[in-house]
DRENPA-3360 file (N, C-alpha, C; in nm, 2 decimals, always signed):
BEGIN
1 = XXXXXXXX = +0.72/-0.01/-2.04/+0.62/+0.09/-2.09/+0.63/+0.11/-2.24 ~ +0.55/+0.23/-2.31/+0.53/+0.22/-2.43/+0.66/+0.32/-2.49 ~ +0.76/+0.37/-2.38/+0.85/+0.45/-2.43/+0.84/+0.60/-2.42 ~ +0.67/+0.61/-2.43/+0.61/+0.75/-2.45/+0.61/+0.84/-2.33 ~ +0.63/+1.00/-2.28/+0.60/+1.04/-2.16/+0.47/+1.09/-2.12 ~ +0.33/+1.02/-2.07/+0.25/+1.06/-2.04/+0.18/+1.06/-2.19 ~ +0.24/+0.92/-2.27/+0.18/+0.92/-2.36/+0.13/+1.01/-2.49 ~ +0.22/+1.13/-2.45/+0.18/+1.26/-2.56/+0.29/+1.30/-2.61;
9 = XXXXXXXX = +0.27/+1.33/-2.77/+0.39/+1.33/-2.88/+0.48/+1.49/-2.79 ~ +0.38/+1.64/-2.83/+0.51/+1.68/-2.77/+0.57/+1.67/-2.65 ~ +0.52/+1.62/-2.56/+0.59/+1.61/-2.44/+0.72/+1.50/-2.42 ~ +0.67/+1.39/-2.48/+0.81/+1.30/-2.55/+0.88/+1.36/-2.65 ~ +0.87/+1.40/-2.75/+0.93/+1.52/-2.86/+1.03/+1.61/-2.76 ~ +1.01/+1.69/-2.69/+1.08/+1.77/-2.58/+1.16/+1.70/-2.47 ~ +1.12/+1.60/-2.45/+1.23/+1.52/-2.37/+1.32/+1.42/-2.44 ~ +1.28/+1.40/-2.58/+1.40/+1.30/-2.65/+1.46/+1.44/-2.72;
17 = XXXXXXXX = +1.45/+1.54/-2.78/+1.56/+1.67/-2.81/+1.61/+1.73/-2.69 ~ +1.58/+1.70/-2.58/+1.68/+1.78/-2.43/+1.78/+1.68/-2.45 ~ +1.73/+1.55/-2.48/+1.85/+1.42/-2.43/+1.93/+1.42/-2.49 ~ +1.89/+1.45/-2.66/+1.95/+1.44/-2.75/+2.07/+1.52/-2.73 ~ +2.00/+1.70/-2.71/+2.10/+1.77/-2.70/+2.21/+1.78/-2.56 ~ +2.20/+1.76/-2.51/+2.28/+1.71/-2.36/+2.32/+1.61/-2.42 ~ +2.43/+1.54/-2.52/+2.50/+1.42/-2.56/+2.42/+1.28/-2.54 ~ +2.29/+1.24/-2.51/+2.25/+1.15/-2.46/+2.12/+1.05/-2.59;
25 = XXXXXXXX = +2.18/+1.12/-2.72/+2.15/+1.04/-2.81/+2.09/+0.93/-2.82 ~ +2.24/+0.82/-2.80/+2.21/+0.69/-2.71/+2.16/+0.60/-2.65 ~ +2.12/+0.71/-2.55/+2.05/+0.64/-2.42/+1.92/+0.56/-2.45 ~ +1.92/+0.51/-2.34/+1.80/+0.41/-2.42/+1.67/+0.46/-2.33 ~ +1.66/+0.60/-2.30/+1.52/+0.62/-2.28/+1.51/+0.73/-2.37 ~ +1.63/+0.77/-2.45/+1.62/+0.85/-2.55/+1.59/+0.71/-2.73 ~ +1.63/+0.62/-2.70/+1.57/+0.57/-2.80/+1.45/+0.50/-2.80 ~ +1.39/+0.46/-2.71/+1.26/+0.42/-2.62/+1.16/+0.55/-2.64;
33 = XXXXXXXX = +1.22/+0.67/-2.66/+1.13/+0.79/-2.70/+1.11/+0.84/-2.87 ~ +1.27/+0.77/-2.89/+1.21/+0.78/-3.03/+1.12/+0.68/-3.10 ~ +1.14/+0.55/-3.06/+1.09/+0.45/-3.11/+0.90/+0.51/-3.06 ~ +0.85/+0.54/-2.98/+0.71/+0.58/-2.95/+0.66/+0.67/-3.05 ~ +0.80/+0.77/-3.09/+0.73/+0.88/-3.19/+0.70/+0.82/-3.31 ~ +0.79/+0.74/-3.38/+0.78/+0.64/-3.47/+0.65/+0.58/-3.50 ~ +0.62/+0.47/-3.38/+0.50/+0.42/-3.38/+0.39/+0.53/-3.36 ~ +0.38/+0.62/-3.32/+0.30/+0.72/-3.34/+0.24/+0.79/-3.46;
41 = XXXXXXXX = +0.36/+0.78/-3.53/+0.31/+0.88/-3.65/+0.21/+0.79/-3.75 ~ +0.11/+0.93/-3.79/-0.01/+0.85/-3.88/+0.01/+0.84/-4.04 ~ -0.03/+0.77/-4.12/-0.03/+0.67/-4.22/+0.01/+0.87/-4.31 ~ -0.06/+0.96/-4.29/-0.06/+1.06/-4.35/+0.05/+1.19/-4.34 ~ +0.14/+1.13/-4.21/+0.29/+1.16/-4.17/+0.24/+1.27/-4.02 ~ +0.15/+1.28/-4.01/+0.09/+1.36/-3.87/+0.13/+1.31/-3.77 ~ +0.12/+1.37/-3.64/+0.15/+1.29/-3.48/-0.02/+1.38/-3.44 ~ -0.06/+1.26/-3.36/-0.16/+1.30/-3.26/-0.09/+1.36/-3.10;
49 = XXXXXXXX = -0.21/+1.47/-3.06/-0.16/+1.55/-2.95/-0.13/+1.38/-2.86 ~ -0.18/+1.30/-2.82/-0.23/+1.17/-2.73/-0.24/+1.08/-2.77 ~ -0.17/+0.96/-2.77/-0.19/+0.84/-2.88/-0.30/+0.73/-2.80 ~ -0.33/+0.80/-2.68/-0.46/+0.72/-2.62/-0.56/+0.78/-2.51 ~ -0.71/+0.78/-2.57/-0.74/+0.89/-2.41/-0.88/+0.74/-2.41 ~ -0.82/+0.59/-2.43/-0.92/+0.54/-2.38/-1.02/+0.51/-2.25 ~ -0.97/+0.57/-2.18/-1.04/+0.61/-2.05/-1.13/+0.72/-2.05 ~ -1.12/+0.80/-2.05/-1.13/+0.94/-2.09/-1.29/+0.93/-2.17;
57 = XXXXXXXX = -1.28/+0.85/-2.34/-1.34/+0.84/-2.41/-1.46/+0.77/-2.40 ~ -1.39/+0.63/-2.27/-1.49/+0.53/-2.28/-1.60/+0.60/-2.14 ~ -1.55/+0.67/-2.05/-1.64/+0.76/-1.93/-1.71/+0.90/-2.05 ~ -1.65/+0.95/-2.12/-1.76/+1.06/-2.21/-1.83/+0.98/-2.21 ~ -1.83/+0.86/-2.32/-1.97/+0.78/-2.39/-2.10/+0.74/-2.32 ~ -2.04/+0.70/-2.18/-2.07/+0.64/-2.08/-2.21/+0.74/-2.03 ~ -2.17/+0.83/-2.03/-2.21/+0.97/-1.92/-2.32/+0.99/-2.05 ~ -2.27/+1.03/-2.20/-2.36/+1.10/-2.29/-2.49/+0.95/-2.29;
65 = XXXXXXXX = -2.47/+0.84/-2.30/-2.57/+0.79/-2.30/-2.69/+0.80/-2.21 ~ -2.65/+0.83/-2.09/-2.78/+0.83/-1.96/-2.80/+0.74/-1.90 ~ -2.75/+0.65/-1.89/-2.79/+0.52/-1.85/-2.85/+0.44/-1.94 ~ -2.86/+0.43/-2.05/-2.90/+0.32/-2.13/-2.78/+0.20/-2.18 ~ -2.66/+0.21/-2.09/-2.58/+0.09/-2.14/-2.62/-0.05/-2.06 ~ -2.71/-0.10/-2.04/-2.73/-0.22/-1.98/-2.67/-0.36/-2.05 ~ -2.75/-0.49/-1.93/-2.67/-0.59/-2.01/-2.55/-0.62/-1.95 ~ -2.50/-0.72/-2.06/-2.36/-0.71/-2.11/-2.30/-0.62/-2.14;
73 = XXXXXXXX = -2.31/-0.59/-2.21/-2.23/-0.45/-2.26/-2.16/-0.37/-2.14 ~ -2.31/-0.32/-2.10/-2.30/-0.24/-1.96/-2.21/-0.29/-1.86 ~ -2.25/-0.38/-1.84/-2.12/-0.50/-1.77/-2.00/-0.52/-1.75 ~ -1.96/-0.48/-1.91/-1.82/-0.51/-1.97/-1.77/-0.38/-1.91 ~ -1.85/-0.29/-2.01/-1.75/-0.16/-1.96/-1.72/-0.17/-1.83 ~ -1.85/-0.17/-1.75/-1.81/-0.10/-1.58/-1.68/-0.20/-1.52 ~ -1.66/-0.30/-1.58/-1.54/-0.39/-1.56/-1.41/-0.33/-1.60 ~ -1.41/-0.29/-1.70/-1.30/-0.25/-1.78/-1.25/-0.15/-1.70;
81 = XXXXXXXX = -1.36/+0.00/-1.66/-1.35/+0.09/-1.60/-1.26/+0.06/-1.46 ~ -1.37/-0.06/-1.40/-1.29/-0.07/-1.25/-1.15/-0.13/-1.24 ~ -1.10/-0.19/-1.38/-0.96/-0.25/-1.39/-0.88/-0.13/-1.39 ~ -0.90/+0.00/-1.43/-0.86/+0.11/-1.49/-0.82/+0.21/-1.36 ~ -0.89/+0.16/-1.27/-0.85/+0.24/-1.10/-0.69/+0.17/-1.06 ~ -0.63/+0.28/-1.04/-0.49/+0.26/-0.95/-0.50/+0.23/-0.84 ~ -0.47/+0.10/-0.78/-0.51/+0.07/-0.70/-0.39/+0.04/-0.55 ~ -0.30/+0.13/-0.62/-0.17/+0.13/-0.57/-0.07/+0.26/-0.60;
89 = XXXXXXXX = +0.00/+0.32/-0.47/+0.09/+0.44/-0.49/+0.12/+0.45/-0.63 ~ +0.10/+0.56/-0.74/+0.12/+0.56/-0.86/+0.28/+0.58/-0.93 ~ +0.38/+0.50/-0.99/+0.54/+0.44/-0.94/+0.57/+0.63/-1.02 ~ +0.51/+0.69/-1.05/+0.58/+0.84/-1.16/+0.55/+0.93/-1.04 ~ +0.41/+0.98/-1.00/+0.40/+1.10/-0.94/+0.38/+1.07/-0.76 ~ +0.35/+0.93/-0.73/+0.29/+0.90/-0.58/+0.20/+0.93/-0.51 ~ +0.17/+0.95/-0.63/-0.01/+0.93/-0.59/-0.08/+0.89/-0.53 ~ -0.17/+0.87/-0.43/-0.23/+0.80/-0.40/-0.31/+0.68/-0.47;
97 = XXXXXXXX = -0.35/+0.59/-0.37/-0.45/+0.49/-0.48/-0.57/+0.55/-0.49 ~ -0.65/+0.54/-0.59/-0.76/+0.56/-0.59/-0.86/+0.65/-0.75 ~ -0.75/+0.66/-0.79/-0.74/+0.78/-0.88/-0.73/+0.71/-1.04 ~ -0.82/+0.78/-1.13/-0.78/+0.75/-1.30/-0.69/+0.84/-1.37 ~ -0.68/+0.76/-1.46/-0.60/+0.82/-1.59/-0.68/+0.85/-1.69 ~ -0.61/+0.91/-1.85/-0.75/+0.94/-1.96/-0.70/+0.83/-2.03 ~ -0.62/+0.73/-2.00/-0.57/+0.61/-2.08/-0.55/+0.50/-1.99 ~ -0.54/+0.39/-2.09/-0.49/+0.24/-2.03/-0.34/+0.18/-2.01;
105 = XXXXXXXX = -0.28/+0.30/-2.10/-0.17/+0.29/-2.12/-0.06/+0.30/-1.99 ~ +0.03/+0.28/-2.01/+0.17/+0.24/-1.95/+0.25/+0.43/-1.88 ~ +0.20/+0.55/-1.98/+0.20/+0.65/-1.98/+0.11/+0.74/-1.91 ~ +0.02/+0.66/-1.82/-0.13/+0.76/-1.75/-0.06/+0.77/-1.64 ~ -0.13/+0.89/-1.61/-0.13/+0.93/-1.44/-0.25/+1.01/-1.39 ~ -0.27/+0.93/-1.28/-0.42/+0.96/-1.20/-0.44/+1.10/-1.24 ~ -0.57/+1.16/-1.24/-0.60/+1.29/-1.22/-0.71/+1.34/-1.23 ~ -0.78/+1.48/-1.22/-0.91/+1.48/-1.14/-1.01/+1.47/-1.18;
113 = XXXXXXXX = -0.98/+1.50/-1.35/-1.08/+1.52/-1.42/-1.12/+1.39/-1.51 ~ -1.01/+1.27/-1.52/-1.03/+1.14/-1.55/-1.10/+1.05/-1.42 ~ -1.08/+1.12/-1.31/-1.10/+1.01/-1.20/-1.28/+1.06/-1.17 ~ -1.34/+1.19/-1.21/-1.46/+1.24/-1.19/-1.54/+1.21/-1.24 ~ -1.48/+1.19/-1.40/-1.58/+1.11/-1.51/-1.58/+0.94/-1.50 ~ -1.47/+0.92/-1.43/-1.52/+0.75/-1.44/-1.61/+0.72/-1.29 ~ -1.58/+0.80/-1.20/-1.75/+0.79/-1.09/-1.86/+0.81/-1.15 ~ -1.90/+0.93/-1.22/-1.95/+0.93/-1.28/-2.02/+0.84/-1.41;
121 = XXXXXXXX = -1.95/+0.76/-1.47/-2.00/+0.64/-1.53/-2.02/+0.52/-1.48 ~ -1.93/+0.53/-1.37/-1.96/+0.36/-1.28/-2.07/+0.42/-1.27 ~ -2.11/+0.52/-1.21/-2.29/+0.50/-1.13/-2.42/+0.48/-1.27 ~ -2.35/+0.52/-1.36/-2.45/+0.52/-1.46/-2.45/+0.38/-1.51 ~ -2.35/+0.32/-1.48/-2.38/+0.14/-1.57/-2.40/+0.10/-1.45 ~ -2.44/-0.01/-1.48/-2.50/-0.15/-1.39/-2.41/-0.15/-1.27 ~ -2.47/-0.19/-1.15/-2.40/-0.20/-1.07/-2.32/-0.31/-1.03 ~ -2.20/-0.31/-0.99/-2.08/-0.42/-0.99/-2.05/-0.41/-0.87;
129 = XXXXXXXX = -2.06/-0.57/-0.80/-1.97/-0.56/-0.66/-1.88/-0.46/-0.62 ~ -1.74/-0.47/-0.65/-1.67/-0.38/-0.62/-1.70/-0.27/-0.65 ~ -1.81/-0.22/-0.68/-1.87/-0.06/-0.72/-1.82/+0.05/-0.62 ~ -1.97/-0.02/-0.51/-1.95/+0.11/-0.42/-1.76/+0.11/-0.32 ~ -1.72/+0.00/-0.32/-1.55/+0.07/-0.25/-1.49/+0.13/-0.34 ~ -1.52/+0.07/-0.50/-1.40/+0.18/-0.55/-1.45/+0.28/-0.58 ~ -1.59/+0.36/-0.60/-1.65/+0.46/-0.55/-1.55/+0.57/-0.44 ~ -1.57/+0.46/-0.35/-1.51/+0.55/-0.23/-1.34/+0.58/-0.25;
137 = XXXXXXXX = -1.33/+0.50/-0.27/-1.17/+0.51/-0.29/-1.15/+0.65/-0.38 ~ -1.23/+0.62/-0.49/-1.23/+0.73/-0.56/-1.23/+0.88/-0.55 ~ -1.37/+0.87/-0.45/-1.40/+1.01/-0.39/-1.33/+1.02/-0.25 ~ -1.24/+0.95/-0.18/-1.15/+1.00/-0.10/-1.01/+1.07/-0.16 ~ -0.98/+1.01/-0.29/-0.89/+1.05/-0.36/-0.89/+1.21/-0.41 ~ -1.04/+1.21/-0.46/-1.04/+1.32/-0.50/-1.08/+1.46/-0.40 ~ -1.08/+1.41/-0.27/-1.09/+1.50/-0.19/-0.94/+1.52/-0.12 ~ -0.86/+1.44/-0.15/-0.74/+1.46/-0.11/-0.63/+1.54/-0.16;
145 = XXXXXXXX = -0.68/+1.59/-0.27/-0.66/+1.70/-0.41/-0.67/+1.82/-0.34 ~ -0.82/+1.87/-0.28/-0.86/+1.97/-0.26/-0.82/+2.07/-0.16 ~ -0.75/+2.18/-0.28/-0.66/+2.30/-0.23/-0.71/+2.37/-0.13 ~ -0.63/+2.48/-0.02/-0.70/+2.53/+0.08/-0.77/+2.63/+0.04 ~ -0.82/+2.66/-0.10/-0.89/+2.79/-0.15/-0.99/+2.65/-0.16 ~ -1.04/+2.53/-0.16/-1.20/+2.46/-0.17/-1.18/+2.43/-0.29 ~ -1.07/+2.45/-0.39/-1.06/+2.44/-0.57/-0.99/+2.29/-0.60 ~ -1.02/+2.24/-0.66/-0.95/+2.12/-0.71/-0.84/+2.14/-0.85;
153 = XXXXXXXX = -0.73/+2.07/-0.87/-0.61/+2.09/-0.95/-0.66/+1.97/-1.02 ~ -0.54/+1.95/-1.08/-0.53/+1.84/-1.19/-0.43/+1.71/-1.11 ~ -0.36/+1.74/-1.10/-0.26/+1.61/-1.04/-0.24/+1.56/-0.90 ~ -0.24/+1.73/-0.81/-0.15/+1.74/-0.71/-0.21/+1.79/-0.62 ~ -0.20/+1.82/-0.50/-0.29/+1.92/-0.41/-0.15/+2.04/-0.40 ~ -0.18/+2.17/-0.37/-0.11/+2.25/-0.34/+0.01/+2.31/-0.37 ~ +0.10/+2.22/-0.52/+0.20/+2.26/-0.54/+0.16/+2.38/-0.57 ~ +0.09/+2.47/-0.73/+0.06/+2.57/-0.71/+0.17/+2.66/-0.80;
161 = XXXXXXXX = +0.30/+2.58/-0.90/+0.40/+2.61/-0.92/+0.36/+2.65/-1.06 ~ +0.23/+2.57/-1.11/+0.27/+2.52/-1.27/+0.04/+2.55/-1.28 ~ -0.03/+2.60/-1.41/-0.15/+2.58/-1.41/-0.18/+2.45/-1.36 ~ -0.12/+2.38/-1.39/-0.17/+2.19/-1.39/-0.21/+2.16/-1.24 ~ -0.12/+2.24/-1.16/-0.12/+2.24/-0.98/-0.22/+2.37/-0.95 ~ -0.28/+2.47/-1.00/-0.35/+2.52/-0.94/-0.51/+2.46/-0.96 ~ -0.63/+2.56/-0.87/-0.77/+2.50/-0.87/-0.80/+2.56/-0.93 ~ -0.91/+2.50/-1.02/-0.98/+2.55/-1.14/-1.10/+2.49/-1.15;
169 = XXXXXXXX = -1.21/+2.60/-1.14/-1.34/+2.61/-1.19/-1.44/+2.52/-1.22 ~ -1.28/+2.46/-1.37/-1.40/+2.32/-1.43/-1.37/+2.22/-1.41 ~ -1.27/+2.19/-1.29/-1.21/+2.09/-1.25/-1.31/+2.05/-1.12 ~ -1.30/+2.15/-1.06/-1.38/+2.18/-0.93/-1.54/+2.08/-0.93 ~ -1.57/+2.17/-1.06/-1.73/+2.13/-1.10/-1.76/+1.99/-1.14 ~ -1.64/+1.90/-1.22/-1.67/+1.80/-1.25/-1.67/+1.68/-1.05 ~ -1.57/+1.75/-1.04/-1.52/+1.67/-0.86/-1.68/+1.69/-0.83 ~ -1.71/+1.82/-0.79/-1.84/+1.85/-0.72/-1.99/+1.72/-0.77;
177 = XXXXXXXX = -1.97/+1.71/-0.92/-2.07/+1.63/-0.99/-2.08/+1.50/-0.93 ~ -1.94/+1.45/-0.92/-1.89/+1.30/-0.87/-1.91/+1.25/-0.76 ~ -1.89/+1.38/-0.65/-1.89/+1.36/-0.56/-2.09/+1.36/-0.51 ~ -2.19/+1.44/-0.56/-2.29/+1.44/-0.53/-2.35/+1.29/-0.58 ~ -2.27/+1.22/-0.67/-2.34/+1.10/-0.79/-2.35/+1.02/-0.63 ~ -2.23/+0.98/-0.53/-2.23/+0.90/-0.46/-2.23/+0.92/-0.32 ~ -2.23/+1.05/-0.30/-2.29/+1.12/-0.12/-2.37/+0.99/-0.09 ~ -2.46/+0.95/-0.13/-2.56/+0.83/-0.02/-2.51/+0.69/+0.02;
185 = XXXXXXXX = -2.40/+0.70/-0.07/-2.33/+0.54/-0.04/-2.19/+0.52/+0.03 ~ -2.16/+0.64/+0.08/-2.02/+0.64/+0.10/-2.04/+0.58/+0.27 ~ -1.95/+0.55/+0.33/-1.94/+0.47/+0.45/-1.91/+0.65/+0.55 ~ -1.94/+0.60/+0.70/-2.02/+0.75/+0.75/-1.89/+0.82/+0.81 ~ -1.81/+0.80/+0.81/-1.69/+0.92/+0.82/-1.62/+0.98/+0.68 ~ -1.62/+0.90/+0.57/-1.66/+0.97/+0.48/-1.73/+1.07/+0.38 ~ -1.84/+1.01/+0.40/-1.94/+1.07/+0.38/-1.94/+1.27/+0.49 ~ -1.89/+1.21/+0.58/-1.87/+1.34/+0.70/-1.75/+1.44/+0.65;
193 = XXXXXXXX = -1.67/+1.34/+0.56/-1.58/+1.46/+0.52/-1.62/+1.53/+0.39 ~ -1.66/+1.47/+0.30/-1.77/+1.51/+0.16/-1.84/+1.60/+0.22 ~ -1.96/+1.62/+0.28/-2.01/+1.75/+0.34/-1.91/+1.89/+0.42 ~ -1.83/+1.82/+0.45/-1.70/+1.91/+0.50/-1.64/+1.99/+0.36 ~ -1.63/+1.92/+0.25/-1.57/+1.96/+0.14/-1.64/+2.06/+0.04 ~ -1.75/+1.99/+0.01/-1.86/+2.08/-0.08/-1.87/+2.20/-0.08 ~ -1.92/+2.27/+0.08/-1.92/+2.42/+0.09/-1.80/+2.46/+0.06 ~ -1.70/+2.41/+0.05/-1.54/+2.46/+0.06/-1.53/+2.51/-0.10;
201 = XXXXXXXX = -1.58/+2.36/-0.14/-1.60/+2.37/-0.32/-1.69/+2.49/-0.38 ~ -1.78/+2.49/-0.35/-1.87/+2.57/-0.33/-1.83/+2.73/-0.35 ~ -1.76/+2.75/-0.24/-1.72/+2.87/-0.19/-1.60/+2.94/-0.35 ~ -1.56/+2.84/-0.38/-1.46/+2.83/-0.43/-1.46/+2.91/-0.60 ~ -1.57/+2.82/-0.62/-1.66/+2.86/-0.75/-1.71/+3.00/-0.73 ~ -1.80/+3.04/-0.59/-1.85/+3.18/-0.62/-1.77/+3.27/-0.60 ~ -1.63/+3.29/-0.56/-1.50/+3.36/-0.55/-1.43/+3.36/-0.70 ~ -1.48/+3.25/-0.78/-1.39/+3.28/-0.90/-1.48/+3.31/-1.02;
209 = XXXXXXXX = -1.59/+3.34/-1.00/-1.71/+3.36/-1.11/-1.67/+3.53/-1.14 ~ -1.66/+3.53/-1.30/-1.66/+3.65/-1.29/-1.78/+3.75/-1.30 ~ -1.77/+3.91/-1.30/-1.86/+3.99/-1.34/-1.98/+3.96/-1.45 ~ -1.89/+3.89/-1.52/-1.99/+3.89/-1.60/-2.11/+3.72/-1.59 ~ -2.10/+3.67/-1.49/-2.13/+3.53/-1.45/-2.05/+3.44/-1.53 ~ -1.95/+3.41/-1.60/-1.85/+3.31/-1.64/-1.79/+3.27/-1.53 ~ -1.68/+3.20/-1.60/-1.61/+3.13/-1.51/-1.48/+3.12/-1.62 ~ -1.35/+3.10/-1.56/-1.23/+3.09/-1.68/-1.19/+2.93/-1.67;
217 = XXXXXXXX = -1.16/+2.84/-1.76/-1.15/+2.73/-1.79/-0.99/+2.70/-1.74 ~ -0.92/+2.61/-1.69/-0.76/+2.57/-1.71/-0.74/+2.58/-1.83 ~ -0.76/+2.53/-1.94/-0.70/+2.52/-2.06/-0.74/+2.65/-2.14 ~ -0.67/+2.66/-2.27/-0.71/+2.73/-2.32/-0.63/+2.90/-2.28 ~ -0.48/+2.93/-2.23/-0.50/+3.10/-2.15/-0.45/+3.14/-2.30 ~ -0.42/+3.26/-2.22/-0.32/+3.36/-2.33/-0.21/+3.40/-2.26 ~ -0.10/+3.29/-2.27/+0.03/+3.34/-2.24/+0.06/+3.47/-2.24 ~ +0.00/+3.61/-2.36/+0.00/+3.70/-2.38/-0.01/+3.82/-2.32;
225 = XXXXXXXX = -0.17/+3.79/-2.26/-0.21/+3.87/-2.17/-0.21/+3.88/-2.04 ~ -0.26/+3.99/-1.94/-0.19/+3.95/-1.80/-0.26/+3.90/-1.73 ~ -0.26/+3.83/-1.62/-0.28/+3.73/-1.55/-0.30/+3.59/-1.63 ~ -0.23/+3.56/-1.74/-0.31/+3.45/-1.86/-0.42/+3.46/-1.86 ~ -0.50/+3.60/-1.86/-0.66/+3.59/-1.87/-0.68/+3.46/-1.98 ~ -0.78/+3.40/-2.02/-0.87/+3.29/-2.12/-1.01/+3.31/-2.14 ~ -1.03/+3.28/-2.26/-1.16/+3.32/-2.31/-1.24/+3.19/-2.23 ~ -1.38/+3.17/-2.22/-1.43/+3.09/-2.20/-1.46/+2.98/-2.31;
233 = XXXXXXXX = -1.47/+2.86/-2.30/-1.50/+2.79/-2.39/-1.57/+2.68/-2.35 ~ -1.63/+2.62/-2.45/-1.73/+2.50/-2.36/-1.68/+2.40/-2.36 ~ -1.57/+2.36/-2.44/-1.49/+2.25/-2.41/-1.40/+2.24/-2.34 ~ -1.32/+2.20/-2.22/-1.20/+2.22/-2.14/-1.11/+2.13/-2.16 ~ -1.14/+2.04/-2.25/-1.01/+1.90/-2.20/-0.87/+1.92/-2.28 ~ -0.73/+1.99/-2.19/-0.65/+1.98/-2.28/-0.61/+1.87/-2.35 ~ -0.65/+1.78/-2.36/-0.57/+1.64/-2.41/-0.66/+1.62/-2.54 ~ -0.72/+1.68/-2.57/-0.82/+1.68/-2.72/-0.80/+1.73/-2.82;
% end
């Protein structure tokens, strides 16, 4: 791998100074972390939050165009995309198969908001043999996420321990998006569970809307205040 944890400066930053400081200087996943930060750093002495969100990036583009990537082009990507599905228990968290990352890299792990945007762009490029199974794969994945409140998390279903394990709003909404893009193609006991899910989803969303018709975003709280209340924002992606 590239040495990095999950590919992000401070999160490798914080696990090569734990090692450090617990005597483990040394070690070679403590030098394997420093060597990432190294390669990391920019010509201008900066670190990026993410040294890769090519996944991530190449499903935005995908989505803001509308369907105008045809061709080749169109082609290429939706190829690229479908190389980019895990297609096997994930060796870090055990994931299931079926699920993206916001990178290519050696440091990704599936999750819900990478895996909603790339349904979402396979349907919008050209259509590719393996389309509609890894489709499904996809959207069985991401219903295998979904918490017993109908809310979808980021990684996990139900841990519930950490923000990243609870459901959230704009996580929910992008699953919901993904999951409508391919409702007509999925095979008929899946498809039976997707209808099973939605209202759940559904439910989920009008239980967390607030007074004032908002909604609070994962990212973005205030450690400060109580309940981590968070302002709303239009952007949600922490990795940006």
């Amino acid at each position: 791998g590239s040495g990095g944890f999950l590919e992000a400066t401070p999160l490798t930053s914080f696990v090569v100074m734990s090692l450090a400081g617990s005597g483990q200087a040394a070690h070679p996943v403590t030098q394997r972390g420093l060597a990432f930060l190294e390669a990391a750093q920019r010509a201008d002495g900066s670190w990026p939050i993410d040294t890769n969100l090519a996944t991530w990036v190449t499903t935005l583009s995908v989505n803001a165009l509308e369907g105008e990537l045809r061709g080749p082009t169109g082609q290429a990507v939706a190829a690229w995309l479908l190389g980019q599905q895990y297609r096997q228990e994930h060796p870090y968290t055990h994931a299931a198969p079926g699920g993206w990352a916001w990178t290519d890299l050696s440091g990704g792990v599936p999750d819900a908001d990478d895996t909603a945007g790339a349904l979402l762009a396979l349907k919008a490029l050209p259509p590719q043999p393996a389309g509609p199974a890894a489709a499904a794969l996809g959207v069985q994945w991401l219903l295998g996420l979904q918490n017993r409140d109908g809310g979808i998390p980021t990684f996990c279903r139900g841990w519930g321990a950490l923000p990243f394990d609870r459901s959230s709003a704009d996580l929910t909404a992008h699953a919901l998006r993904a999951w409508l893009a391919w409702r007509q193609e999925l095979p008929g006991e899946l498809a039976a569970r997707l209808l099973r899910a939605i209202p759940r989803s559904l439910g989920f969303l009008r239980d967390t809307q607030r007074a004032d018709g908002s909604w609070l975003p994962l990212w973005f709280g205030n450690q400060h205040a109580a309940d981590e209340a968070k302002t709303p924002a239009v952007e949600y992606r922490g990795h940006q």
